[in-house]
C-alpha positions in Angstrom: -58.9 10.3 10.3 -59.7 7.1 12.2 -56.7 4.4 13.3 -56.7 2.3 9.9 -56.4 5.4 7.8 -53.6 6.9 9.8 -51.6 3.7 9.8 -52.1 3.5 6.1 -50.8 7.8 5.7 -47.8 6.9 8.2 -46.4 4.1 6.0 -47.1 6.4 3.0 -44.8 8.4 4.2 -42.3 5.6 5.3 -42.0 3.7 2.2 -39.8 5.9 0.4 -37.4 6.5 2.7 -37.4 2.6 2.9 -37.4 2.1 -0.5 -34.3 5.1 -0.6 -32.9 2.5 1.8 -33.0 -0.6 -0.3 -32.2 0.7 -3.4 -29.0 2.6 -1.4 -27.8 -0.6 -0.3 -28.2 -2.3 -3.7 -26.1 0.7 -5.6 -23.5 0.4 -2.2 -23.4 -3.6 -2.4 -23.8 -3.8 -6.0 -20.9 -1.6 -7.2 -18.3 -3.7 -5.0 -15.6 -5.6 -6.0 -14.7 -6.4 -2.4 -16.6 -8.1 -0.1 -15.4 -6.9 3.6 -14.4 -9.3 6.4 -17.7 -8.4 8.5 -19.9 -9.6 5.4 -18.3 -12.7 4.5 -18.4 -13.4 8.7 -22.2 -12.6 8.8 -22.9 -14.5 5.2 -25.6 -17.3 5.7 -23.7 -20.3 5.5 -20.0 -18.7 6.6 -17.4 -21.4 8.4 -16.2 -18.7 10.5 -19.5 -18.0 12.0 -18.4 -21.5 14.2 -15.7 -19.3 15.8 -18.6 -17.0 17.4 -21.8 -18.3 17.9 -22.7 -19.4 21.4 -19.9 -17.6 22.8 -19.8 -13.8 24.6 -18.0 -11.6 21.9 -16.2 -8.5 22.9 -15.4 -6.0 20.0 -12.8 -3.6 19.3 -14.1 -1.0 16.9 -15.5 2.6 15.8 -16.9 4.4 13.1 -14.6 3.4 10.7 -16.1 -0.5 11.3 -18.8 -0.7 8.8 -19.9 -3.2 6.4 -20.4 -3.0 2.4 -23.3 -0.8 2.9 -22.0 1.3 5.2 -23.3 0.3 8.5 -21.4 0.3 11.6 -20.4 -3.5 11.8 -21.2 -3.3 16.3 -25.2 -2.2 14.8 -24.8 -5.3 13.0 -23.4 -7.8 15.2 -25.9 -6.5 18.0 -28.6 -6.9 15.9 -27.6 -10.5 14.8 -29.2 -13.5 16.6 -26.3 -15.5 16.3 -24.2 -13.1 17.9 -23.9 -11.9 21.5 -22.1 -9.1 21.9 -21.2 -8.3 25.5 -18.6 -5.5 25.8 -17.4 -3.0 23.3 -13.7 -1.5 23.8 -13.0 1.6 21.8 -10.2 3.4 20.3 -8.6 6.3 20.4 -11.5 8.7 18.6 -14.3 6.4 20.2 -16.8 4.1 19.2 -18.6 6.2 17.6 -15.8 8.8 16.3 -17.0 11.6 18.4 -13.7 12.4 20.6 -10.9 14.7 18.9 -7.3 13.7 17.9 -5.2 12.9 20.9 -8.4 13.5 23.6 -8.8 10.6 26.0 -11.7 8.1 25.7 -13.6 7.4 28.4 -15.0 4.0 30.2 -18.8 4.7 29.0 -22.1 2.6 27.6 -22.9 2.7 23.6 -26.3 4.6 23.6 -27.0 2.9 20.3 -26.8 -0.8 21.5 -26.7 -0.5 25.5 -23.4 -2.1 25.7 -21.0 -1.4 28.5 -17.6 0.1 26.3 -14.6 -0.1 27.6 -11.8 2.4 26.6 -8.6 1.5 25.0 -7.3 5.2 24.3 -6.9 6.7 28.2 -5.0 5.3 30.8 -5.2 1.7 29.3 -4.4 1.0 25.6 -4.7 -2.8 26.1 -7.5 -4.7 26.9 -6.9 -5.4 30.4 -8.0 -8.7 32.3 -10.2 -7.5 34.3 -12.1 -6.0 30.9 -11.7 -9.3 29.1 -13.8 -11.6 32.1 -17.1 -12.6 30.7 -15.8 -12.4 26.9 -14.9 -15.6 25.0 -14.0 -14.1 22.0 -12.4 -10.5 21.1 -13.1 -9.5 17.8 -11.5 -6.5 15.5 -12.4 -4.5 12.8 -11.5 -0.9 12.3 -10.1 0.6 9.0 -6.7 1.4 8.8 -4.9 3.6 6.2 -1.6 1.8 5.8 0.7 3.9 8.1 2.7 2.9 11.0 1.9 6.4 12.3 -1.7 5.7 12.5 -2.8 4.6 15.8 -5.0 1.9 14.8 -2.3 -0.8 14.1 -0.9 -0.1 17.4 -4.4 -0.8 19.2 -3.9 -4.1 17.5 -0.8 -5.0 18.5 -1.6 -4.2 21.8 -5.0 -6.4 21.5 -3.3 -9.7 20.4 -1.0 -8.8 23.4 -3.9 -8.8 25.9 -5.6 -12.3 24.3 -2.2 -13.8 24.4 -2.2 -13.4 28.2 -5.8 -14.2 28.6 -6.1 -17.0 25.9 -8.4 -14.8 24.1 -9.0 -15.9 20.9 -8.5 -12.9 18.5 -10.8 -12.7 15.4 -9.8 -10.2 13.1 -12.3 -8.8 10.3 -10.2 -8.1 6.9 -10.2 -4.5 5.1 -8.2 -3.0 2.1 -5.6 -1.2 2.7 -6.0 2.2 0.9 -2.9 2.4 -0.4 -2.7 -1.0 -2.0 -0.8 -3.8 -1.0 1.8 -3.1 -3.7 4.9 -1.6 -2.1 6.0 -0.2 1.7 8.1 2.5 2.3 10.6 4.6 4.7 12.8 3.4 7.5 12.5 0.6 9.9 12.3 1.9 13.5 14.8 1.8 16.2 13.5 -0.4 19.6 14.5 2.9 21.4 11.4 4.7 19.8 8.8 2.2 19.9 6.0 4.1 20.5 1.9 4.1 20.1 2.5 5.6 16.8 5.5 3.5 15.9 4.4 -0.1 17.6 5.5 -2.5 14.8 9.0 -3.2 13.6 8.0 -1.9 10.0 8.4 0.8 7.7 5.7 3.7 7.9 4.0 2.8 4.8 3.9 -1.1 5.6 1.7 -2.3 2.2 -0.6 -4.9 4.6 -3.9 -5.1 5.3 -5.1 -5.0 9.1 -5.8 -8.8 8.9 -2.1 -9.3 7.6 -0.9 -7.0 10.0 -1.9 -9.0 12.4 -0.4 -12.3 11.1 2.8 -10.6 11.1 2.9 -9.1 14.6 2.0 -12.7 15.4 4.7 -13.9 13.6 7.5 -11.5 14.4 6.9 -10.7 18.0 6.2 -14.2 18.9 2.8 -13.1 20.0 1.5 -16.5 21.3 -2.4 -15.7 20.7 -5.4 -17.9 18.9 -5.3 -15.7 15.6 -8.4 -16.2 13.2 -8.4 -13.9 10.5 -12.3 -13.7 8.3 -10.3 -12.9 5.0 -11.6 -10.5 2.2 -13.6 -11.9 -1.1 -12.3 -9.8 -4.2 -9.4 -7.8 -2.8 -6.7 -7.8 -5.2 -2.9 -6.5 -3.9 -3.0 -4.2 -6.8 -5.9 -2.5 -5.7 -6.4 1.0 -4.5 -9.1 2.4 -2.6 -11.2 3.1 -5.8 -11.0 0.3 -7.1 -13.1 -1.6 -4.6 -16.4 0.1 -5.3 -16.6 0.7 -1.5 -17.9 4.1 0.4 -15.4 5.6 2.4 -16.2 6.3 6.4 -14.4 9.0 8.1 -11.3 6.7 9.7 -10.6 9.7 12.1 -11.6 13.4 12.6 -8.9 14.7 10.0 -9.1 12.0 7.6 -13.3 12.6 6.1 -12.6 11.7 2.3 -9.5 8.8 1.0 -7.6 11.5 -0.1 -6.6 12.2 3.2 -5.6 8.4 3.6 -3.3 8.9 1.0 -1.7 12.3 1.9 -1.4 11.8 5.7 1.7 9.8 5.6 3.1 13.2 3.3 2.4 15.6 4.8 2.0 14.8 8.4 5.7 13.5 8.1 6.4 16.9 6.8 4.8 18.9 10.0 6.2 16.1 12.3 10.0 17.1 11.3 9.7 20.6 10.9 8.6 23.3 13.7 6.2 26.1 12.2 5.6 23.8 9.0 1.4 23.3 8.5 0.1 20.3 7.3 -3.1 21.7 6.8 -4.9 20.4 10.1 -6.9 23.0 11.5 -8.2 23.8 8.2 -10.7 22.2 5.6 -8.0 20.9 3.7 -6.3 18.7 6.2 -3.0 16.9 5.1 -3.7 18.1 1.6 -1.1 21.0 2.3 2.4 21.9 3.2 2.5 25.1 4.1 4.3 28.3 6.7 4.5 32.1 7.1 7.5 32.1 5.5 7.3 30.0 2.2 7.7 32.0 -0.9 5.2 29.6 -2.4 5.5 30.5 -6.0 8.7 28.8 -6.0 8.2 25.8 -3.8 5.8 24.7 -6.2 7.9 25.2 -9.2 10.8 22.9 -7.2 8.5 20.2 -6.9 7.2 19.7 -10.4 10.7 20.2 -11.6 11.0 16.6 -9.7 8.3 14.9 -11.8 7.0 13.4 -8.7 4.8 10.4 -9.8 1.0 10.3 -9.0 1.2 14.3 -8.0 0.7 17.9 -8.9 1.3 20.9 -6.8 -1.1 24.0 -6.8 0.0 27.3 -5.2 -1.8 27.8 -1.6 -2.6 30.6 0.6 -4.7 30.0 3.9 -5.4 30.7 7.4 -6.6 27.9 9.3 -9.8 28.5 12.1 -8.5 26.7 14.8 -5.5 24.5 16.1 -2.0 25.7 16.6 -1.8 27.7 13.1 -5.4 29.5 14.0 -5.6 32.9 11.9 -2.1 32.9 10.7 -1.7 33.6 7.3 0.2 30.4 5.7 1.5 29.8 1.9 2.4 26.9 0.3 1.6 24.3 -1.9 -2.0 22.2 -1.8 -1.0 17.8 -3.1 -3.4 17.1 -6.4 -3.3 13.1 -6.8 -3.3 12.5 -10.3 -2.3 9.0 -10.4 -2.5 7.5 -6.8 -1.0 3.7 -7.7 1.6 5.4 -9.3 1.8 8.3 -5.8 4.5 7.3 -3.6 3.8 8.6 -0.1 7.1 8.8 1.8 8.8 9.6 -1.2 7.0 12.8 -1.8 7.4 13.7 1.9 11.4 13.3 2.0 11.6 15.2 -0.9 9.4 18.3 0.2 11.5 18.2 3.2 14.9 18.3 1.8 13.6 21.2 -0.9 12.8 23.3 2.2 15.9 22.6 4.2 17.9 23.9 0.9 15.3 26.6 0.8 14.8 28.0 4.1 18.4 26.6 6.2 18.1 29.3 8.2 14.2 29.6 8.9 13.5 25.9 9.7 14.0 24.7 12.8 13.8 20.6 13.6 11.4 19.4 16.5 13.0 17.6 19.0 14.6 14.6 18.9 11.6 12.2 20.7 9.0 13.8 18.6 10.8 13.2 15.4 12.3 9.6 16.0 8.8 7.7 17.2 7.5 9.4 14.0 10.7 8.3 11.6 11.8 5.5 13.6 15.5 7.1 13.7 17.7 10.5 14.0 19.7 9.1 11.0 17.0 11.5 9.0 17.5 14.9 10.8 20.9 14.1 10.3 20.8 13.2 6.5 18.6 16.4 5.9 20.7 18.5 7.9 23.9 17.9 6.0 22.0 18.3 2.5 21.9 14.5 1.7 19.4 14.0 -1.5 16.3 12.3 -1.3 17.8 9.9 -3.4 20.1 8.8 -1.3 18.4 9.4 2.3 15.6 6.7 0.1 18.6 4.0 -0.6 20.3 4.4 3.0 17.0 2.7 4.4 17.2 -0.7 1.7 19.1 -2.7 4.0 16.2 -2.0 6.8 13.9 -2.8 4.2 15.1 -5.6 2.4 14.5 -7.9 5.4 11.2 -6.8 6.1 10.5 -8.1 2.5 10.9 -11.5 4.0 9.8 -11.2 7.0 6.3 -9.7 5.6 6.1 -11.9 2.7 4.6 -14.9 5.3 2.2 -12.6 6.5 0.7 -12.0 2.9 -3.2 -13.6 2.6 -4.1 -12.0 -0.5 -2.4 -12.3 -4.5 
């Protein structure tokens, strides 16, 4: 086969797998009702490109950073001419999403793009100023899942922190929240347990995007920093996750579908208060299960339903997770089936599983300790509550003070209708 003929059986070959490419970005693009932050930035004749071009752009980001078609938004800016992306800074999980829950990232180079990263989730969780010399700009766009818990929203705080003492400008790059942008719930959290998974004065579901975050940490911390948020096209507060025709990319190693978006705040809230209590990490059903050696699961599941939970069924469980803390113990309980997940209220499932297995099990469940459960519910007030046999009801109406004057405080912050 002489040189013409093989070029000609090589491209053969190629043009499906480019055409699978095309027409996969058409269905991707096509079916959305939401055009992402990083699109509307890159569009042809975009304002906001002004904010970027000609200057060095650092990037905070990972795998969760892609556009409408699902590519990874730091393969797009360092492919874009009018871009120059000089340093990458990456949280915890990575760039690239390759690092486990809790495991530190590293100072390394993206082998994709050649850029030097620069880890936020070790020693550092700020940018420092030293990492911030020869970048003009910092730029942010990673998906969060709409609960205070989740680390992300922390790594921003902390970024607007480290451009506020740099004069960094700060761009961030607007995503949906999963959950919509409907309501918020749980308590408020004490100064005293401010932590990297409790960084903002805000309930643990908070009903903001990442771009409205952002305003409000600016707005209520006094964080003195050039904030320029690229804002959504299409994203409606009412929306959830499927309604925005968008692919979902893994946001972390134990959240790999949006199901796990909506369950986390559930069920890791669950395992966060109780010792010996599963929430299903470890297993292929993580935060889809509440589950322990001793749970006489039968009946947990028929206490639940009795509560006509909205947006959620509960389906009889037995498993034995592979690996993790729980690794080959044999664990029943009861598997979370959305059914309705506008209607699915997060927080409020979660206080009621736990005070069902308090009346259940008093003398089998044992409370972590006080640290781990206040940075996760902001308080003690909730041990306490649960302890002495308070009703979810009422534990849910001790926090509307708390919660009334975030209403205000996160009504400025609001972009979207």
């Amino acid at each position: 086969m002489d040189a013409t003929s093989k070029l000609v059986h090589q491209g053969m070959k190629t043009l499906p797998l480019l055409l699978i490419s095309l027409l996969g970005f058409q269905f991707v693009t096509a079916a959305s009702a939401v055009t992402l932050g990083i699109d509307v930035l890159l569009e042809r004749d975009s304002a906001h490109l002004a904010v970027v071009e000609g200057k060095r752009v650092g990037l905070i980001t990972n795998q969760s950073g892609v556009d409408g078609a699902l590519v990874p938004t730091v393969d797009r800016l360092a492919s874009d001419p009018r871009i120059s992306l000089v340093r990458l800074f990456g949280p915890e999980h990575g760039i690239r999403g390759e690092v486990p829950a809790g495991e530190q990232v590293a100072d390394d180079r993206d082998a994709q793009t050649g850029v030097r990263i620069v880890s936020l989730y070790g020693k550092d969780r700020k940018p420092s100023k030293e990492a911030l010399e020869g970048v003009d700009v910092l730029m942010f766009d990673i998906q969060d899942i709409g609960s205070r818990t989740y680390t992300y929203i922390s790594t921003l705080g902390e970024a607007m922190r480290a451009c506020a003492e740099t004069k960094t400008p700060l761009i961030v790059l607007d995503r949906p929240n999963p959950l919509s942008g409907m309501y918020f719930e749980g308590p408020m959290i004490e100064d005293r347990f401010r932590s990297f998974i409790g960084w903002g004065p805000m309930p643990v579901i908070h009903g903001m995007t990442i771009g409205e975050a952002a305003r409000f940490f600016k707005d209520q911390l006094d964080i003195d920093c050039a904030l320029h948020v690229v804002p959504m096209r299409g994203w409606k507060r009412s929306m959830v996750w499927d309604d925005t025709g968008l692919g979902w990319t893994i946001t972390s190693p134990h959240i790999p579908s949006v199901t796990q978006a909506y369950l986390y705040a559930t069920t890791g809230m669950v395992s966060a208060t109780f010792q010996g209590v599963s929430d299903g990490v470890g297993s292929t059903m993580p935060f889809e299960v509440v589950g322990a050696e001793f749970i006489d699961a039968p009946k947990l599941e028929r206490a639940l339903h009795a509560l006509n939970l909205p947006g959620v069924r509960f389906q009889v469980i037995y498993y034995k997770p592979f690996y993790g803390s729980f690794k080959d113990k044999p664990l029943r309980g009861i598997r979370l089936r959305l059914t309705d997940p506008r209607a699915y209220r997060p927080i409020r499932t979660s206080i009621s599983i736990l005070t069902i297995l308090q009346a259940m099990y008093p003398d089998k469940l044992f409370f972590k300790e006080e640290r781990p459960v206040g940075i996760h519910w902001g308080n003690t007030t909730l041990r306490e509550q649960i302890e002495t046999g308070m009703s979810a009801e009422a534990i849910i109406e001790s926090w509307r003070e708390g919660n009334t004057e975030f209403t205000m405080a996160r009504q400025r912050a609001l972009i979207y209708d």
